[in-house]
C-alpha positions in Angstrom: -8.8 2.8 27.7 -12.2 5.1 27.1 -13.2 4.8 23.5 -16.0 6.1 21.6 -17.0 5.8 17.9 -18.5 8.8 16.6 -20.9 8.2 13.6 -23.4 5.3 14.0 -23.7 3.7 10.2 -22.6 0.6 9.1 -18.8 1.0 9.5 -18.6 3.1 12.9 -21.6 0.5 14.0 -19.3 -2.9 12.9 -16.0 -0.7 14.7 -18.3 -0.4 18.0 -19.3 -4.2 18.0 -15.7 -5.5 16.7 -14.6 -3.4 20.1 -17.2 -4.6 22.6 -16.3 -8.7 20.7 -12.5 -7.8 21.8 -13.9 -7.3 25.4 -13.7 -2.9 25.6 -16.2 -0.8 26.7 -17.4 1.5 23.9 -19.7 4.1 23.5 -20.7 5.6 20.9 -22.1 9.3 19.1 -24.8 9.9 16.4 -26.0 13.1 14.7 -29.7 11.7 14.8 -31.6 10.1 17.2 -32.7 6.8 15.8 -28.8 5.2 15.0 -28.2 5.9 18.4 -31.1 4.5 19.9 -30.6 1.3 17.9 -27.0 0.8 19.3 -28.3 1.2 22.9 -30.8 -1.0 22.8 -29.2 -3.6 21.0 -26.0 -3.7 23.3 -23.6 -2.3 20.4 -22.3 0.4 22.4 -22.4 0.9 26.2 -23.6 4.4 26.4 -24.7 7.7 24.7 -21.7 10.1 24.4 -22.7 13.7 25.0 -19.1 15.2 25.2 -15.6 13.8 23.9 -12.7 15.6 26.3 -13.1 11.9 28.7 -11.9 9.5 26.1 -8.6 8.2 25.3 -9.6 7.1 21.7 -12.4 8.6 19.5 -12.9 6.7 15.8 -14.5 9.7 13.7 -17.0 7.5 11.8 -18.4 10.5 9.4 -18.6 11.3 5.7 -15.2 13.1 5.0 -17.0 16.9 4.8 -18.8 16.4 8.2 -15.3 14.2 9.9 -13.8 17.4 9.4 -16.4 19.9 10.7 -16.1 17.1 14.2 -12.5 17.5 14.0 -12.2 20.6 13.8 -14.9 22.1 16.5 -14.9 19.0 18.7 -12.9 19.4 22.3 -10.9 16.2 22.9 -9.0 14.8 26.0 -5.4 16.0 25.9 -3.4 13.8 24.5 -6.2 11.5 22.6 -5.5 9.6 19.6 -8.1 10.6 17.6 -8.8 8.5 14.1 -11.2 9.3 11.1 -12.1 6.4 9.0 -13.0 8.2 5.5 -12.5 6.9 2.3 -9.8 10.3 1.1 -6.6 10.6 3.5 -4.6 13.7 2.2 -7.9 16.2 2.7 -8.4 15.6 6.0 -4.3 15.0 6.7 -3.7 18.5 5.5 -6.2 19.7 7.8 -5.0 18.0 10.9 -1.9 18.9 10.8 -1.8 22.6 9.4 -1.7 24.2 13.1 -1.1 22.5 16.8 -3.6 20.0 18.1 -4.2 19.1 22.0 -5.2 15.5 20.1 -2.9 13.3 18.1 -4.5 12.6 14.9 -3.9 9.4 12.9 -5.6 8.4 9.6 -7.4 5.4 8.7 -9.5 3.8 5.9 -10.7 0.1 6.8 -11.0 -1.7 3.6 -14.1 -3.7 4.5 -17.8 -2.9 3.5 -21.2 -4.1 1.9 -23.1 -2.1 -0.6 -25.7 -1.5 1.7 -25.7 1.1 4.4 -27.3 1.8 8.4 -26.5 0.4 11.6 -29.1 -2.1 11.4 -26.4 -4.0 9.1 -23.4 -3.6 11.1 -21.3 -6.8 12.1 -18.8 -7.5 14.9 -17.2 -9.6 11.6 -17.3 -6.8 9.1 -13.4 -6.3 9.7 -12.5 -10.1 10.0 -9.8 -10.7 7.8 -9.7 -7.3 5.6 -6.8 -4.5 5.6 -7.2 -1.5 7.8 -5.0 1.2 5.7 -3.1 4.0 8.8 -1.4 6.7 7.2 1.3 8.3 8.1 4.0 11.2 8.1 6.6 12.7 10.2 4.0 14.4 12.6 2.0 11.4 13.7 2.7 10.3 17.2 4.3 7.0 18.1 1.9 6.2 20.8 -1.3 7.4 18.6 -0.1 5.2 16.3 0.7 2.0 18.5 -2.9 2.6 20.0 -4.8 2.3 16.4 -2.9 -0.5 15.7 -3.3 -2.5 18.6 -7.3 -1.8 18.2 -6.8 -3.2 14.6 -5.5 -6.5 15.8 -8.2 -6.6 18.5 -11.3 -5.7 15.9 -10.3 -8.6 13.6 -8.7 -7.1 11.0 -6.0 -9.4 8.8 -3.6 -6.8 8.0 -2.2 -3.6 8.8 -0.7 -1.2 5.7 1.0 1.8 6.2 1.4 4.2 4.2 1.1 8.1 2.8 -2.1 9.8 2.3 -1.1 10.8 -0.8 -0.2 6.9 -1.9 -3.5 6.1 -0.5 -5.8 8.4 -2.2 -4.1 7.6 -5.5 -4.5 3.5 -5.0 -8.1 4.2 -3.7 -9.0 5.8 -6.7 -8.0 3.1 -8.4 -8.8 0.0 -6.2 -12.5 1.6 -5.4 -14.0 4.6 -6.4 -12.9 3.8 -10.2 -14.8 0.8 -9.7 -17.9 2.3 -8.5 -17.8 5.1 -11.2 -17.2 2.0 -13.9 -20.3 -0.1 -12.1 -22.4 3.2 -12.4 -21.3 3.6 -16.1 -22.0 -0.3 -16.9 -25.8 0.2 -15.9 -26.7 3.1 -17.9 -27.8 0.6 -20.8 -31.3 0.0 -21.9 -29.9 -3.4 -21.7 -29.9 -3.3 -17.9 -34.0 -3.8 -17.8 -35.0 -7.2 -18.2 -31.8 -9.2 -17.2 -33.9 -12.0 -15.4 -32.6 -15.2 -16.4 -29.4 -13.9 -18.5 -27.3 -12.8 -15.6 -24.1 -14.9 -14.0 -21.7 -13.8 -11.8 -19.7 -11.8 -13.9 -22.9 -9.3 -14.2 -23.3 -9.7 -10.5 -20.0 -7.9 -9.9 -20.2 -5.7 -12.0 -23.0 -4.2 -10.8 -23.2 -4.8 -7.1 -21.5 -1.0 -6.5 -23.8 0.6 -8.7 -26.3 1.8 -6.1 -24.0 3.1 -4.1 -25.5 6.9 -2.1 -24.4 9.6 -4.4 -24.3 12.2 -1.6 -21.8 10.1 -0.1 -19.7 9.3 -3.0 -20.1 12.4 -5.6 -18.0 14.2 -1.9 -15.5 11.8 -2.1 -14.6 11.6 -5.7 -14.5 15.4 -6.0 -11.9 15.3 -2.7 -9.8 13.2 -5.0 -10.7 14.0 -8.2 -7.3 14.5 -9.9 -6.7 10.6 -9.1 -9.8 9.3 -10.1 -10.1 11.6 -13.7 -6.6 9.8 -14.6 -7.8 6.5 -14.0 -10.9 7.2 -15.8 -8.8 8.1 -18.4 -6.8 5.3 -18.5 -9.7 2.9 -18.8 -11.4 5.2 -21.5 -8.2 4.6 -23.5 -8.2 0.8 -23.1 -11.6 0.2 -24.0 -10.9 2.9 -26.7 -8.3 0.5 -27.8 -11.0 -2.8 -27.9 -14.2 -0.6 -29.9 -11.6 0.1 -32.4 -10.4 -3.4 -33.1 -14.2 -4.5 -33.0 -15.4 -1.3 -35.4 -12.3 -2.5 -38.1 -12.9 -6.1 -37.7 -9.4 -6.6 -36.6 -9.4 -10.3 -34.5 -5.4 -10.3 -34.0 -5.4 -6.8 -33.1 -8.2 -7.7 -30.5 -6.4 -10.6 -29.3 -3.2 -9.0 -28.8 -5.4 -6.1 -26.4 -7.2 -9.0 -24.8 -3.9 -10.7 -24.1 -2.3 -7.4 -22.8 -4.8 -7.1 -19.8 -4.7 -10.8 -19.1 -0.8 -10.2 -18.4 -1.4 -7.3 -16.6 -3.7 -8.8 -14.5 -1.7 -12.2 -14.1 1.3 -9.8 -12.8 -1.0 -7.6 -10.6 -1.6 -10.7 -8.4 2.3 -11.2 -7.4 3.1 -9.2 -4.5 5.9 -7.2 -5.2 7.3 -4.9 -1.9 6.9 -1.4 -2.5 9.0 0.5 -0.4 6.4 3.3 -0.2 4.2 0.6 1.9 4.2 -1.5 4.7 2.1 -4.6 5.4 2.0 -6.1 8.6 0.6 -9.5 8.8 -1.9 -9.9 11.5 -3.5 -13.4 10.8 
């Protein structure tokens, strides 16, 4: 099998070395020079790609805006599986499938990361263990399919989920981006200077996100902005809910709040099957 990853940064870098680990040959595609250069002398990828209609598998490693623009102007082997690996499903989904394709498209979103970015901080272990999310609807082709999830096994990865794109983007916006709007949010506090020798973990995680590249995040929240405003608007109410209590001096009142999300919480961490979703167990 011929595969090349197009989009040299951290997670298209990591997808390139979690290949080459598994034993393929892969090379790889950047749209500037020095990514590129970096994976060839460092033996991440096997060669420069200069055109994409010889490959049997091309991972689209690009911001969503730009994974689409590839998509949509690249020429690709007849018959390729062809996967982009953004953070929103149902923009590019829509895309893909509103007219015939000589490529079979299938959706993916590893759930793996660091809050830094660049090739130079790729890993062949940046997928060991996590979930790789494929999405899925009546016009995705067994045998694309089979072939992302047999790469998923080889790269590392601990499980396989499949699901919608629109079930993804609206658990994404929850499970991530609300996070890294909430960790932006927490550190707009003239409190935030000066927090040598009074921070823990708990202030650790809450801020590890918060520098996050807005000119690849402020794209991706406005691609599924409907699902992240409601879950901003959801947490605005809760902690609505806790100012109030503190603002009338109201301790039970506070408990009882308190107590709600630790139940909440405590029930979140049951797996319950969701017939909307599959999980494949690969380790």
């Amino acid at each position: 099998m011929k595969i090349c990853v197009a989009g040299l940064g951290i997670i298209g870098g990591s997808l390139c070395a979690a290949l080459k680990r598994a034993g393929y040959a892969v090379d790889g595609w950047n749209r500037s020079s020095l990514p590129l250069e970096y994976a060839l002398n460092r033996g991440i990828i096997d060669a420069a790609a200069d055109r994409f209609d010889t490959y049997d598998f091309v991972f689209v490693a690009l911001p969503a805006e730009a994974a689409l623009n590839f998509l949509e102007t690249t020429r690709f082997k007849d018959g390729a599986a062809v996967s982009d690996i953004c953070g929103v499903k149902k923009f590019l989904e829509n895309a893909m499938f509103s007219k015939p394709r000589n490529f079979n498209y299938v959706g993916c979103h590893p759930m793996a990361g660091k809050e830094v970015s660049g090739i130079e901080n790729a890993a062949a272990e940046l997928f060991d263990g996590a979930s790789m999310i494929i999405t899925e609807t009546d016009k995705t082709d067994k045998g694309a399919l089979a072939a992302v999830k047999d790469l998923t096994a080889a790269m590392g990865f601990g499980r396989i989920v499949e699901c919608s794109a629109e079930f993804h983007d609206r658990k994404i916006a929850y499970t991530s981006q609300l996070a890294h709007v909430v960790s932006n949010a927490y550190v707009k506090d003239d409190e935030s200077c000066f927090c040598t020798g009074f921070t823990g973990g708990s202030y650790q995680d809450m801020t590890r996100i918060a520098g996050v590249d807005e000119n690849v995040w402020a794209s991706l929240y406005m691609k599924n902005s409907n699902n992240l405003s409601e879950k901003i608007e959801n947490i605005i109410r809760s902690l609505s809910e806790i100012k109030k209590a503190l603002d009338f001096g109201d301790e039970e009142k506070l408990k009882e709040v308190l107590k709600t999300g630790r139940v909440m919480y405590e029930n979140g961490k049951n797996i319950i099957k969701n017939r909307n979703v599959l999980i494949t167990k690969l380790r």
